[in-house]
C-alpha positions in Angstrom: 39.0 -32.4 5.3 40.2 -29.0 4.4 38.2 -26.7 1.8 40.9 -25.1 -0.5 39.3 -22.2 -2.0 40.4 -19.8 -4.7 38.3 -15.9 -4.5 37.8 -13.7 -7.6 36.7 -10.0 -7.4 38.6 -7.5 -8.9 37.4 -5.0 -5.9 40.9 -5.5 -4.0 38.8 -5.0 -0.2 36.1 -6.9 -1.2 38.2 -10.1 -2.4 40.9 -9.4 1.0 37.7 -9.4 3.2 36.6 -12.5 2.0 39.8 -14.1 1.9 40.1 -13.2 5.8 36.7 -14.5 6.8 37.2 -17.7 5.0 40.8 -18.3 6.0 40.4 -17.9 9.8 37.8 -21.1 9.5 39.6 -24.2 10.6 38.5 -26.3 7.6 39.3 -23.5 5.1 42.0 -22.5 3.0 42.3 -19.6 1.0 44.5 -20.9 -1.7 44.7 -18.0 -4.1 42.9 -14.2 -4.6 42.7 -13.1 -8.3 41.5 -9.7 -9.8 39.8 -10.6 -12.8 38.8 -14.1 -14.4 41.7 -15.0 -16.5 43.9 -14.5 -12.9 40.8 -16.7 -11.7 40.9 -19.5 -14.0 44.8 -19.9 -13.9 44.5 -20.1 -10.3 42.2 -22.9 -10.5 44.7 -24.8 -12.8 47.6 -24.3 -10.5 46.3 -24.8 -6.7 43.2 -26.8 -7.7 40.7 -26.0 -5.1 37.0 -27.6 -4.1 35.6 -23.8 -4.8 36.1 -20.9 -7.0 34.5 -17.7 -5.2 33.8 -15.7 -8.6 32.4 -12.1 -8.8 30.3 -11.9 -11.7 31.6 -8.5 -13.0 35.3 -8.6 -13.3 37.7 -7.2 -15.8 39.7 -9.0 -18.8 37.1 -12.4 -18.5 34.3 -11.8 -16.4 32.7 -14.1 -13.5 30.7 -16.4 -16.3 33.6 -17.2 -18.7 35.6 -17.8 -15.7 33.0 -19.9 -14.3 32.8 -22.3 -17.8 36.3 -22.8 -18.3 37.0 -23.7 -15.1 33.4 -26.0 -14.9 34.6 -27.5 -18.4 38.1 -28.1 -17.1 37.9 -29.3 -13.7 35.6 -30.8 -10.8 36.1 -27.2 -8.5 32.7 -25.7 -7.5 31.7 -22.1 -8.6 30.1 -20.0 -6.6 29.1 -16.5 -7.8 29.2 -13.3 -6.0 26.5 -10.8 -7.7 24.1 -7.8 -7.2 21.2 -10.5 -7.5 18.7 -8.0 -7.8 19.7 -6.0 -10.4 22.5 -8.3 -12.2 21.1 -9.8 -15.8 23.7 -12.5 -15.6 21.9 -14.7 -13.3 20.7 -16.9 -15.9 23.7 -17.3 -18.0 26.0 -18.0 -14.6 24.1 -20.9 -14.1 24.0 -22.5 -17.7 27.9 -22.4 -17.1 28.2 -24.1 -14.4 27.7 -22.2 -11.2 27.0 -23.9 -8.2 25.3 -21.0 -6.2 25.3 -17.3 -5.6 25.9 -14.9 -3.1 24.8 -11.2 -2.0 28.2 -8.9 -2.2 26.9 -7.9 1.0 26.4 -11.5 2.0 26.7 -11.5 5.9 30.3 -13.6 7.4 28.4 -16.2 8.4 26.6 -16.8 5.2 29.8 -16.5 3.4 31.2 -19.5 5.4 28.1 -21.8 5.8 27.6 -20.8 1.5 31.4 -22.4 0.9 30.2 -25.4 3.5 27.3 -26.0 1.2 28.7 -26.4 -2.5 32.0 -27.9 -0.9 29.6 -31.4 -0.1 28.3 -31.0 -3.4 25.1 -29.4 -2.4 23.3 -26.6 -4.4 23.7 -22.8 -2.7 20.0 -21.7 -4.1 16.6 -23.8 -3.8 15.4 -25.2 -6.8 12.2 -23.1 -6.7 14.6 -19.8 -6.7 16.3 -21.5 -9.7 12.8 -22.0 -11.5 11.6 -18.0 -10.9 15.1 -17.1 -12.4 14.9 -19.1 -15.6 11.4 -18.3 -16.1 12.5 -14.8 -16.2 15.4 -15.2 -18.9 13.6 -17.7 -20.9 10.2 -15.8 -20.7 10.7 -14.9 -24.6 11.4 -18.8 -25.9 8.1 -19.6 -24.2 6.5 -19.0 -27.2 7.5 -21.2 -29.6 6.2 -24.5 -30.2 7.1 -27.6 -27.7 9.2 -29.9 -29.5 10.6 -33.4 -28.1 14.2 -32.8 -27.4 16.5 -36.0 -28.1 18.4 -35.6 -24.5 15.2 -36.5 -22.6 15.2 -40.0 -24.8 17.7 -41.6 -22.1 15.5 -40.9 -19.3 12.4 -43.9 -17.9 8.9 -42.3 -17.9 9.3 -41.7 -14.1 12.6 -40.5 -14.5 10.7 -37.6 -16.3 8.4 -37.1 -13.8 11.0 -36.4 -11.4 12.8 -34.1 -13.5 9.5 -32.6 -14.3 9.2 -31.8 -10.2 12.2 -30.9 -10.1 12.0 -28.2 -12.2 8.9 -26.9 -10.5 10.7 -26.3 -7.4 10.1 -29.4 -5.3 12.0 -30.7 -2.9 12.9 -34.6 -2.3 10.3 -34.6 0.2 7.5 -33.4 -1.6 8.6 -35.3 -5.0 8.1 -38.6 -2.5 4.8 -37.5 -1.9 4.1 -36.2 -5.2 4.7 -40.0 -6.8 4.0 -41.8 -3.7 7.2 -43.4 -3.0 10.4 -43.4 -0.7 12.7 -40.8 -0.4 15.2 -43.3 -1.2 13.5 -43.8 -4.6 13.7 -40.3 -5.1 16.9 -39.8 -4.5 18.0 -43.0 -6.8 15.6 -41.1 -9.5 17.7 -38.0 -8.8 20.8 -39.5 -9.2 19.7 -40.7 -12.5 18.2 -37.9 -14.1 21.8 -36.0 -13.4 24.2 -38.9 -14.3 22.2 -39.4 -17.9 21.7 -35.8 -18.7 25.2 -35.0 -17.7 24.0 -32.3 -14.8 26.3 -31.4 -12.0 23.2 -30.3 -9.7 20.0 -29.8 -9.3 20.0 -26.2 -10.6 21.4 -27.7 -13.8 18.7 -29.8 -14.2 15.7 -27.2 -13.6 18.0 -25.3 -16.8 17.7 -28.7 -18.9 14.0 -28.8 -18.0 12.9 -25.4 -19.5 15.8 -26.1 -22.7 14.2 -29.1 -23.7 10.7 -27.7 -23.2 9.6 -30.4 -20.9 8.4 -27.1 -18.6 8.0 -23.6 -19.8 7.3 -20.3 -18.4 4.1 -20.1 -16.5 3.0 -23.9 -16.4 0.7 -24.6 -13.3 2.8 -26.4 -10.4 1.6 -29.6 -9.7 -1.5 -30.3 -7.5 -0.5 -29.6 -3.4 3.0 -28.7 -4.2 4.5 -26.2 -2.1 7.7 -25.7 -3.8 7.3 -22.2 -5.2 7.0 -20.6 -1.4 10.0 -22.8 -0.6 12.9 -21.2 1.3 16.2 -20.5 -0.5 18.6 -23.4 1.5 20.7 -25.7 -0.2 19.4 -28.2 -2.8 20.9 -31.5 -2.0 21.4 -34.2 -4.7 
């Protein structure tokens, strides 16, 4: 199956390099190049790709509007190219919809394997790289009062759990061990949390765990998990 693929950046070298690497891979096709996110999201209308390479910083409609309209309007997979370590738009990126994220300077190889990954409908970042970056942008809401939110109603008490662990940067793996069961179960818990809440991934649903309070900034991770020293690779479902 061929990856169509639509790339954003309003650098005109940066978004041409890109478009090279990715089109010379035999499974992917660069679709359409736009210079700002308007271009971006009317590309996505017309070609209708599997991914939308979006820089985060881009004239007109930047990288996260582009990235909602196109989430809200269509199954294509955003992936976000950013400064990481000093862009503040990490946070917001991913409550619209972005699948991943990648260094500007991300290496060719990276760039290829990073369009691989969301394409199969896996997560670019690790869940425990997702957890330090909301904690960071949610750090001031930490100090109001825990309420119960309404959207955590439809979940089953072990559904919780595993959205609990999820959140804290756990892996299937370690959740299995964590509640002692299968990583089948797991992954039929995972499935559930996301289909009830609505989540397209796995970063989605460590967002929904710090907006409905069920975790907030700072919580202790759970006894012998090792999810916080994880490794950023890809999150699957």
């Amino acid at each position: 199956m061929t990856i169509r693929v639509v790339v954003a950046d309003d650098q005109e070298l940066v978004r041409s390099g890109f478009a090279m690497i990715l089109d010379a891979q035999p499974d992917i096709e660069v679709v359409a190049e736009a210079g700002d996110g308007g271009a971006a999201v009317d590309a996505v209308r017309r070609h209708a790709p599997d991914i939308a390479l979006l820089d985060i910083r881009m004239p007109r409609m930047d990288g996260i509007e582009a990235c909602r309209a196109i989430s809200a309007a269509s199954g294509c997979r955003t992936v976000m190219l950013t400064t990481f370590d000093s862009d503040e738009y990490v946070y917001d990126a991913l409550h619209a919809g972005a699948s991943g994220f990648l260094l500007k300077d991300v290496r060719r190889d990276d760039l290829v394997h990073a369009v691989r990954v969301v394409a199969r409908g896996d997560s670019l970042l690790a869940p425990s790289v997702a957890r330090r970056l909301v904690e960071q942008y949610t750090r001031p809401a930490t100090a109001r009062a825990r309420r119960p939110d309404p959207r955590l109603d439809a979940l089953t008490a072990r559904e919780r759990e595993t959205l609990l662990l999820l959140a804290r940067g756990l892996s299937n793996a370690e959740i299995a061990a964590e509640l002692v069961v299968s990583d089948h179960t797991v992954k039929t818990h995972v499935g559930n949390v996301l289909a009830k809440l609505g989540l397209r991934d796995r970063i989605q649903a460590v967002i929904c765990a710090y907006e409905t309070g069920l975790v907030a900034a700072g919580d202790p991770p759970p006894g012998g998990a090792a999810g916080a020293g994880s490794s950023p690779a890809p999150a699957r479902k």
